[in-house]
N, C-alpha and C positions, 0 to 999 in steps of 0.2 A: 413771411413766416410760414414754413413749411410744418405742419401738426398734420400729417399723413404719417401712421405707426407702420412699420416692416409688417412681415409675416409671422415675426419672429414673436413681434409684441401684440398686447391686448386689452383690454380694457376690465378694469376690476374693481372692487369694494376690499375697501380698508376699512373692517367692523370692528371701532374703539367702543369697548364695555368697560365699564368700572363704576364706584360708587358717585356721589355727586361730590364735584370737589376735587375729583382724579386728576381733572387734567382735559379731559375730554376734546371741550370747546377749542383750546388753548393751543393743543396739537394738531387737532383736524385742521386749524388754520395759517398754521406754521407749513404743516406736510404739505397742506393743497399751495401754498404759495411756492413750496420748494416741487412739485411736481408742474409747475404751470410755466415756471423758468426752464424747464425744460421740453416747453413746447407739450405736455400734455393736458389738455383738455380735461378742468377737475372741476366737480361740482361737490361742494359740502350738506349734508344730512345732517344737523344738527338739530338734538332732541327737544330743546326749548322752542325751537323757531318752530320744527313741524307742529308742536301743540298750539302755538296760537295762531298757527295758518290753518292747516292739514289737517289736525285731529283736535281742535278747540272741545268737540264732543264728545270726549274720551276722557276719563276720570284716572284712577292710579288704583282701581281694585286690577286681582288680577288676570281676569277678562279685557280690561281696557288695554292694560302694559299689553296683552297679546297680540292683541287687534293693532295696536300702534308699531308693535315690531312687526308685525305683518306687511302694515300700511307702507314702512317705510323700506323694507326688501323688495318691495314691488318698485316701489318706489326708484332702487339705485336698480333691481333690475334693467328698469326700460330707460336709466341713461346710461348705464354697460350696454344695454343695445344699440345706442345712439351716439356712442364712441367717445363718453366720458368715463373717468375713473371717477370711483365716489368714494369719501371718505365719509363716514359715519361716524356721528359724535351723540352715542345714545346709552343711557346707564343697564336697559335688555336686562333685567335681572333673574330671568329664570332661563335654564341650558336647554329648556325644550322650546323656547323661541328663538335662541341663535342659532340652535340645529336647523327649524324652521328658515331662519332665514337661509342659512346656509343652502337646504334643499332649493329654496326661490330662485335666488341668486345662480346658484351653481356653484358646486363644492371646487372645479377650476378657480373661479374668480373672487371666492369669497376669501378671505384673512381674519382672523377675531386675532384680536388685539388687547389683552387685557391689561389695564392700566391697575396695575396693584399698589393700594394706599392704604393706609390702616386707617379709621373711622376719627382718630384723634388728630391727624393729619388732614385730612378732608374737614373737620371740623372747625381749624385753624382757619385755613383760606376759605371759610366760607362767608360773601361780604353779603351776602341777606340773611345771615344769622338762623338759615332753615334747620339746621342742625339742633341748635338753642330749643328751637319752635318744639322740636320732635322730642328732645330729652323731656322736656315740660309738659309734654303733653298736648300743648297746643295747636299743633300741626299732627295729622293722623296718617296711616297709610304713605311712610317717608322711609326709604329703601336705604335698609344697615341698621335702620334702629326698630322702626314698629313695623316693619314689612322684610323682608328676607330680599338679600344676593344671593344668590345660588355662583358661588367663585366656577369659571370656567376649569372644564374637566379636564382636555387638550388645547387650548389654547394654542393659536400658531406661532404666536410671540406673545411673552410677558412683558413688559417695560413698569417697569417698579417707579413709579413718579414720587413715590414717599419720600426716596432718597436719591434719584437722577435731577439734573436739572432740564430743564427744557429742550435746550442743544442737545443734549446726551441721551433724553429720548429721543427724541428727532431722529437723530443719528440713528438709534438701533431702528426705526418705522426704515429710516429710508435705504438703509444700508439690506433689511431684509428687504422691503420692495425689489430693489435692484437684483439680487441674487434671485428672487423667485420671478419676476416679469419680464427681467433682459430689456428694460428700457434703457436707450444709452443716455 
């Protein structure tokens, strides 16, 4: 198996933001599997896993979301350096840390990808009921209801997950990958 990219190609981050519920996980794991059949080198960023690995110490005010988007642009930086593509599955709720990442990264390599869902939708598919927790009060500092998304400004692609299916996002992540990175 030859995974040596031309000159042509490069190594980059695919940054999925949206609310919790979007799709996030679901895609990053689909896209990395459909980028890996094609001999590229993918490692996935997903935001649940860096919190109980990478950032266990980081809370959800919004110093910590910083620190954590921070954490994790470094993070796909130095495996863009080491000749993986990354896909990032993280909810990034304020536009001055994807900007951030974006500078980390390198505005070459980075993609913000926002997975648009409306709150009633993400609310449906949500099977730990975190959603329930946060209308009620129960659950504090919970991003769309007691904590703010900041909806991206320019966004490189939208993929509307409220009303695509999974394939049909897919499709639009992979179909813009390929026009924009020239992988064959």
């Amino acid at each position: 198996m030859n995974v040596l990219m031309s000159s042509e190609e490069r190594n980059f981050t695919l940054w999925l933001t949206g609310l919790s519920g979007a799709g996030k996980s679901t895609l990053s794991h689909e896209i990395a599997r459909q980028l890996r059949a094609r001999n590229v080198p993918t490692c996935i960023l997903d935001g649940d896993e860096l919190r109980a690995g990478v950032s266990p110490d980081l809370g959800f005010t919004r110093e910590d979301r910083t620190e954590n988007c921070r954490r994790t642009a470094e993070m796909a930086k130095l495996l863009n350096n080491q000749g993986f593509t990354v896909v990032v599955a993280l909810i990034s709720p304020y536009e001055a840390d994807r900007q951030r990442a974006r500078e980390i990264i390198g505005a070459d390599r980075f993609v913000e990808i926002y997975l648009k869902t409306d709150i009633a939708t993400c609310s449906a598919r949500d099977p730990k009921r975190l959603y329930a927790k946060a209308i009620t009060g129960q659950t504090t500092q919970f991003t769309g209801i007691s904590d703010p998304y900041e909806v991206p400004i320019a966004p490189d692609l939208i993929v509307e997950t409220g009303t695509l299916d999974i394939a049909s996002s897919v499709a639009l992540v992979m179909n813009f990958e390929r026009q924009r990175f020239a992988h064959a």
